[in-house]
C-alpha positions as CSV (number, residue, x, y, z in Angstrom):
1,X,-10.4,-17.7,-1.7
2,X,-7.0,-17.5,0.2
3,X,-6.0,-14.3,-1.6
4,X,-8.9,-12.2,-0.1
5,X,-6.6,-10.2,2.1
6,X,-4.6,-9.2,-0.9
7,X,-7.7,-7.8,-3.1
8,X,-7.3,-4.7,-0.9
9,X,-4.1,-3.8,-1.2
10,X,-5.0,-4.0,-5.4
11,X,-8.1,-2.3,-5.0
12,X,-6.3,0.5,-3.0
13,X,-3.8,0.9,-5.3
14,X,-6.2,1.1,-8.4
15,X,-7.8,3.8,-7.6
16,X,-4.7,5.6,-6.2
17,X,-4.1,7.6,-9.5
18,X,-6.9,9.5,-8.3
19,X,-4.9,11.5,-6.2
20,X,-4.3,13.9,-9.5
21,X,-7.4,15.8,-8.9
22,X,-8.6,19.0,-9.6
23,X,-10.7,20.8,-7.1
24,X,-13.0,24.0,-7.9
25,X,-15.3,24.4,-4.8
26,X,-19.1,26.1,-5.3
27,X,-21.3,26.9,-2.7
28,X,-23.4,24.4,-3.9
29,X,-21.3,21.4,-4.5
30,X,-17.8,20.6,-5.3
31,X,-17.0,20.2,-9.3
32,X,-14.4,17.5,-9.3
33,X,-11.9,16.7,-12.3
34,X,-9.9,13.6,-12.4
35,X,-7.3,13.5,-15.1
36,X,-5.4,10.9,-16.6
37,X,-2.2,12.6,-15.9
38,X,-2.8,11.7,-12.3
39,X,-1.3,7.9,-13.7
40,X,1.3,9.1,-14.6
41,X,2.8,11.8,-11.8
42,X,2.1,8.6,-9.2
43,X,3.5,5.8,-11.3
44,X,6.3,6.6,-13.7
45,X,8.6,3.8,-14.0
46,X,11.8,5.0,-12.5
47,X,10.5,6.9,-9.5
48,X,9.8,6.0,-5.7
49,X,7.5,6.9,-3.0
50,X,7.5,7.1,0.8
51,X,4.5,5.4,2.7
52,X,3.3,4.6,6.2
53,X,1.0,2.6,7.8
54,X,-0.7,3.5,11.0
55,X,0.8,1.7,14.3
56,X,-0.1,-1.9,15.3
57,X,-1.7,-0.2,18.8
58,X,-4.3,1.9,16.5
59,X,-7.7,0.4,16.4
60,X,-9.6,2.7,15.4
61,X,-9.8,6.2,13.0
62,X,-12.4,8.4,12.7
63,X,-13.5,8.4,8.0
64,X,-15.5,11.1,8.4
65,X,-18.5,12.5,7.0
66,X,-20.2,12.2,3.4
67,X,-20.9,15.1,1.3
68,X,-18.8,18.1,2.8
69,X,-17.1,20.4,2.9
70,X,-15.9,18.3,5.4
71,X,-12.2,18.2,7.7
72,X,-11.1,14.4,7.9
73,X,-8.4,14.5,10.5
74,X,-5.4,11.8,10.7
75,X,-3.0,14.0,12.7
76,X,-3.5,12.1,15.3
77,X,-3.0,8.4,14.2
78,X,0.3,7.0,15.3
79,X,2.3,5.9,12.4
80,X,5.2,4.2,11.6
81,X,8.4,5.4,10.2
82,X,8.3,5.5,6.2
83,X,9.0,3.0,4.0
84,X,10.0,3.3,0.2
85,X,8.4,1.9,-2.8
86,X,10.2,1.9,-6.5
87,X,8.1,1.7,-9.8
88,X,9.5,-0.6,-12.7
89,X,8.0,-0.6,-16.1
90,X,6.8,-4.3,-17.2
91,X,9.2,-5.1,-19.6
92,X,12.0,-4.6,-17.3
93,X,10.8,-8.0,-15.5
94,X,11.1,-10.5,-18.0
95,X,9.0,-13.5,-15.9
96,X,6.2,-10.8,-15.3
97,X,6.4,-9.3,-19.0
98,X,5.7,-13.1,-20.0
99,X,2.4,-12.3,-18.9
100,X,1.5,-9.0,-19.3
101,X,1.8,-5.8,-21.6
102,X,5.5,-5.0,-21.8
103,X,4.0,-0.8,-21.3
104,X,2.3,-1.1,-17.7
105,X,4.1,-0.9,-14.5
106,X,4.1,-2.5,-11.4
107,X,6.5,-1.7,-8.3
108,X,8.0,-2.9,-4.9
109,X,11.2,-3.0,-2.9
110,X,12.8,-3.7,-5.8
111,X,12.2,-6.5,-9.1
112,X,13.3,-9.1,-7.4
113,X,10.8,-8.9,-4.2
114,X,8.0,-7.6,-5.7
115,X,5.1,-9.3,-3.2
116,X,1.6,-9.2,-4.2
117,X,1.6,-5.8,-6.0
118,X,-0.7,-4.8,-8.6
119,X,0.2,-4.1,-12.5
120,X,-2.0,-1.2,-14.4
121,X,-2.1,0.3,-17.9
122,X,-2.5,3.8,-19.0
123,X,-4.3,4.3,-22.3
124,X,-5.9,7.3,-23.6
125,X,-7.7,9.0,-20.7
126,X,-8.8,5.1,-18.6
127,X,-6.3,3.3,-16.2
128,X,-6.7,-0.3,-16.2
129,X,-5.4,-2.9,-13.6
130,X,-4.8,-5.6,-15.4
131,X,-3.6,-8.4,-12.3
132,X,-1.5,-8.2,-9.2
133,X,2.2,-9.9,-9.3
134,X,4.2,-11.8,-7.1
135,X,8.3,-12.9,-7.8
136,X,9.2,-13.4,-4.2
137,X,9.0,-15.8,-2.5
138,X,7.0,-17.5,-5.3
139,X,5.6,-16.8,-8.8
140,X,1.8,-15.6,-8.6
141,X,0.0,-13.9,-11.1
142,X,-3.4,-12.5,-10.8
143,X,-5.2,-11.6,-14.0
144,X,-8.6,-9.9,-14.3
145,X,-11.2,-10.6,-16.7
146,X,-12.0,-7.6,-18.0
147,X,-9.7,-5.6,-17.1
148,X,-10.4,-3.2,-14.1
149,X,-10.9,0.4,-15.3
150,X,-11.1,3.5,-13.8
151,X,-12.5,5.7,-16.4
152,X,-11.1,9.4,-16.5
153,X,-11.9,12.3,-16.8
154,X,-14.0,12.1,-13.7
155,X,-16.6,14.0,-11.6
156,X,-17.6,14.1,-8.1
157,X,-20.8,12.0,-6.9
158,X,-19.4,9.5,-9.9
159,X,-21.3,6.0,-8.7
160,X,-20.4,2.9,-10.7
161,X,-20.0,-1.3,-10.6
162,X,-17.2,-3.2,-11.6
163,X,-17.5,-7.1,-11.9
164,X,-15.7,-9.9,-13.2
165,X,-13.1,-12.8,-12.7
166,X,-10.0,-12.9,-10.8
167,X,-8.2,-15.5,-12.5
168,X,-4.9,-16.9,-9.7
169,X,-2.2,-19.2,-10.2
170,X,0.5,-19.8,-7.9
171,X,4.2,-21.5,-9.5
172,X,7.3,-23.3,-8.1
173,X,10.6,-21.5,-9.8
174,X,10.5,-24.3,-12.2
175,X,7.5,-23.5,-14.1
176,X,5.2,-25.8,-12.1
177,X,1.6,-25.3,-11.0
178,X,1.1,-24.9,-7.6
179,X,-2.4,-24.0,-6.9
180,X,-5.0,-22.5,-9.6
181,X,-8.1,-20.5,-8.8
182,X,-10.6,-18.7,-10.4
183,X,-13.3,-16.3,-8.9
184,X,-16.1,-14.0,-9.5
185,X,-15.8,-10.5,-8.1
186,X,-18.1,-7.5,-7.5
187,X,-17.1,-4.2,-6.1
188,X,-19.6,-0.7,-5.8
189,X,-17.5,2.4,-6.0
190,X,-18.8,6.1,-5.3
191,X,-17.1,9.4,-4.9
192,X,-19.2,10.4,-1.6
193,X,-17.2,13.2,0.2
194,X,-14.8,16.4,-0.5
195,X,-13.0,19.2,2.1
196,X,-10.0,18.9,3.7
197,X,-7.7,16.2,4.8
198,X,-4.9,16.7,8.0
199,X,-1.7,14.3,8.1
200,X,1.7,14.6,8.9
201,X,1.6,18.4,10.0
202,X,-0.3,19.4,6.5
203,X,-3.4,20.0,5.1
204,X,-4.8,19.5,2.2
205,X,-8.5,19.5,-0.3
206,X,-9.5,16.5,-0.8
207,X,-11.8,13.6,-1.7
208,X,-13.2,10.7,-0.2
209,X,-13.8,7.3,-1.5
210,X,-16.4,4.6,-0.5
211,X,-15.6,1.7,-2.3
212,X,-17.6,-1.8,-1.3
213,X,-16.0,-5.3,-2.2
214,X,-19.3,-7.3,-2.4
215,X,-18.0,-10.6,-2.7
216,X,-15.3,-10.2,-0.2
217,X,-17.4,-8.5,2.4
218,X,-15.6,-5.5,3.6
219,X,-15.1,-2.0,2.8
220,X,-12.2,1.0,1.4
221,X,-12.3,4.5,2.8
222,X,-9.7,6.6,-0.1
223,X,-9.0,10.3,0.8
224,X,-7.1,12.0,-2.6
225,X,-5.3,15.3,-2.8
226,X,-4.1,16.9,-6.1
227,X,-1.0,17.4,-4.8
228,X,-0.2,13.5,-4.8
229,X,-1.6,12.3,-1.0
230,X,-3.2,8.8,-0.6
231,X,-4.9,7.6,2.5
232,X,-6.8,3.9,2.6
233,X,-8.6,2.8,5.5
234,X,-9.3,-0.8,5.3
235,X,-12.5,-2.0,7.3
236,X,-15.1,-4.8,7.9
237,X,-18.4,-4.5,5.9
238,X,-20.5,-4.2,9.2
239,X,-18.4,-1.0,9.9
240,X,-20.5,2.3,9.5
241,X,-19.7,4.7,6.6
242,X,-19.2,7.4,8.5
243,X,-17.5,8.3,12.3
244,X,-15.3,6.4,14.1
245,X,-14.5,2.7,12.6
246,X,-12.4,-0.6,14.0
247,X,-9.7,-0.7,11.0
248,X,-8.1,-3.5,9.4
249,X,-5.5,-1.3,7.9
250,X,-4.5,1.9,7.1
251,X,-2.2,3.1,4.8
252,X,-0.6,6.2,3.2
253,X,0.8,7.2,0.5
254,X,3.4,10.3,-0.9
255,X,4.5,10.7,-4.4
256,X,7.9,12.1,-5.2
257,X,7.1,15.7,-5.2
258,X,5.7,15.2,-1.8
259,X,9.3,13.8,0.1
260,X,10.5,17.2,0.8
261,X,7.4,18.2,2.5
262,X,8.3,15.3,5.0
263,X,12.1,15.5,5.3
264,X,11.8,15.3,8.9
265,X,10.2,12.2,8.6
266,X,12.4,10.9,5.9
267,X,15.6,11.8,7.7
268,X,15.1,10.9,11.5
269,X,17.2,12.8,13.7
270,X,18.2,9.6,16.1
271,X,18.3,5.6,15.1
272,X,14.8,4.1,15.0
273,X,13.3,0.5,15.0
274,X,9.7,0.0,14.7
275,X,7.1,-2.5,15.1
276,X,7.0,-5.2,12.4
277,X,3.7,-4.9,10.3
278,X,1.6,-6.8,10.4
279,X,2.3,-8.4,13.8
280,X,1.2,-10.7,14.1
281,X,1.4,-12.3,9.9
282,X,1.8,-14.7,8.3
283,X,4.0,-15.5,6.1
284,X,5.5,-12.1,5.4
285,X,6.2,-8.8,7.8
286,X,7.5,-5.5,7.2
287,X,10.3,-4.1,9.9
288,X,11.0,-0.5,9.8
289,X,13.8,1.5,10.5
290,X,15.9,4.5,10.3
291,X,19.0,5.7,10.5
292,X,20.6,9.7,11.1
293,X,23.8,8.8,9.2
294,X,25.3,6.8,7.4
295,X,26.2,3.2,9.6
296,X,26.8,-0.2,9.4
297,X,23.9,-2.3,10.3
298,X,22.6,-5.6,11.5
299,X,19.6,-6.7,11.8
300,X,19.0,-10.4,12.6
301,X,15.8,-12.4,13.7
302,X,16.0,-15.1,17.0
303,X,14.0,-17.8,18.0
304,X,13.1,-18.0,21.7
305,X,16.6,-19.8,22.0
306,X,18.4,-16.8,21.4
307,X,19.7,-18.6,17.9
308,X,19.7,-16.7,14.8
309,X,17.1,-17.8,12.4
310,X,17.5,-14.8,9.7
311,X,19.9,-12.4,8.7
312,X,18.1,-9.5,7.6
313,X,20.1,-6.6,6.9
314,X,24.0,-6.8,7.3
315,X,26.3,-3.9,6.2
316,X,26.6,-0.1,5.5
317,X,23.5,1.9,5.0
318,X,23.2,5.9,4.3
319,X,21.1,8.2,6.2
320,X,17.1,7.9,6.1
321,X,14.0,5.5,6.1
322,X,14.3,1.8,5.8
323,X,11.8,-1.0,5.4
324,X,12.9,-4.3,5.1
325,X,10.3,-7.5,4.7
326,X,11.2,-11.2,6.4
327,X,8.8,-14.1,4.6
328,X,9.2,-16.5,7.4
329,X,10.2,-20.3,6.5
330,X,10.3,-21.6,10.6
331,X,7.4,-23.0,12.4
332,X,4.8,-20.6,14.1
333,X,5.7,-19.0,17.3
334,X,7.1,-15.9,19.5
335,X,10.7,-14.1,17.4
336,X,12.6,-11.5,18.5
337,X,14.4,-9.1,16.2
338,X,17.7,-7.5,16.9
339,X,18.9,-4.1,15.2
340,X,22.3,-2.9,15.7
341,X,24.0,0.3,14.3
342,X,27.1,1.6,16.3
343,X,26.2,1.9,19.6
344,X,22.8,1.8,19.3
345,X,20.7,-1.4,20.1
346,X,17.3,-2.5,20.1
347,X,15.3,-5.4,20.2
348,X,11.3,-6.2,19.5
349,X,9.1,-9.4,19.5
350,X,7.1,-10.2,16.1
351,X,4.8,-13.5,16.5
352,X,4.1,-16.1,13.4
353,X,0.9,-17.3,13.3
354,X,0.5,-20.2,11.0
């Protein structure tokens, strides 16, 4: 199935409403709560996030321990500067609300470049993903049958299975079918870990998820804090549960209320450019960047020619955290992108692997 890299950026993101916890640690054991308020404090259409994800140079991070209390410790994983993400209610998208309930959300850059994000539901106390959505730089709708639900109110040591179909069809911007899939599914989900959780200077309680993808053959570490934290390690099925694992990915999360925590990472106190992520990709990489003031920008891709190939970003920009994405229509090959901003310039190689 060619969209088996994406299932773990929907998993990840449909069990992030966990992070609305409520810890209440015994001796004994940890008694968990999981609230369907969480949804909605993460996801509100109308709001935006900052995230990271860890440096191309990290290969490995240490998940940690089951049971607990335990410390899981990410201050030391290099990550990049922050992105944003912006959450849009359904019926604001009129090609995705076609094809799904006007009331759940999805979110992105923005509604135009929403890539391979997924779409949930809130009802009564259960979250359900419904599908994961694509408008840029082609229409492709996942849809789930059933629906993929994460029951709540929920406890620690929780265990359950989820199966099903993925159904996945890909269109040209004049209605026609592309490619068409369907496939069976089967994931194993338990809550098996609790303490506290270090990242960007902080600390805070938390819970860890182990969550198996049996048909795609790789695993999802999740650490949640009530406070609105997510952290997903992506990794390889033969990695071990616990210690020190070879990543595929990982990924972090901050919801609104969590932004002025990290204003010094939100506001960076010189011009940045980062390393493209993934690097190398295919067909799509994120470029971060960042910017003290306000300035006008460029920021161009070039072909091993020196010739300009894309024109990224072009004008003026306010003070903070960028993240811009490039879906790359040339042939594979070694690019170089270009950022300038007043006096500052830097450049950075990105490689397309087709």
């Amino acid at each position: 199935m060619k969209t088996h890299s994406n299932r773990l950026s929907v998993y990840s993101c449909s069990v992030i409403v966990l992070v609305g916890i409520v810890l209440a640690l015994s001796p004994a054991e940890a008694q968990i709560t999981v609230t369907s308020s969480a949804f909605n404090a993460l996801f509100t259409p109308g709001q935006s996030r900052l995230y990271y994800h860890a440096d191309s140079t990290v290969l490995k991070v240490n998940i940690g321990k089951k049971g607990g209390p335990n410390v899981y410790d990410f201050s030391g994983v290099k990550l990049t500067p922050a992105g944003t993400s912006n959450n849009y209610a359904v019926s604001t998208i009129p090609v995705i609300a076609a094809r799904y309930p006007g009331n759940a959300v999805t979110f992105g850059d923005s509604r135009e470049t929403i890539e391979k994000n997924p779409v949930f539901l809130l009802s009564g106390d259960t979250m359900y993903t419904l599908g994961q959505v694509s408008v840029y730089p082609q229409y492709r709708f996942e849809h789930y049958r059933p629906y993929e639900v994460l029951p709540t109110p929920a406890t620690y040591l929780n265990a359950y299975v989820r199966s099903g179909m993925i159904y996945d069809t890909t269109y040209n911007f004049t209605g026609g079918v592309v490619n068409a899939y369907q496939t069976a599914y089967k994931d194993s989900v338990i809550v098996d870990g609790y303490g506290t959780v270090k990242i960007l200077g902080r600390q805070f309680e938390c819970l860890r998820v182990n969550m198996k993808h049996v048909t795609f053959n790789d695993k999802e570490f999740m650490f949640f804090t009530r406070e609105g934290l997510f952290i997903d390690v992506m990794a390889s099925s033969t990695e071990p549960d616990t210690g020190s694992v070879r990543l595929d990915d990982v990924t972090i999360m901050l919801a609104p209320s969590l932004v002025g925590v990290n204003e010094q990472e939100a506001v960076p106190q010189g011009f940045t450019l980062g390393q493209n992520y993934p690097n190398p990709f295919n067909p799509s990489t994120a470029i971060p960047y960042g910017l003290p003031a306000r300035a006008a920008v460029s920021l161009k891709i070039f072909n091993m020619l020196g010739q300009c190939v894309a024109t990224l970003v072009e004008g003026q920009k306010e003070a903070g955290q960028y993240q811009v994405q490039w879906t790359a229509n040339v042939s594979s090959g070694i690019y170089y992108y270009r950022m300038q901003a007043g006096q500052f310039i830097e450049t950075k190689k990105l490689v397309l692997l087709k």
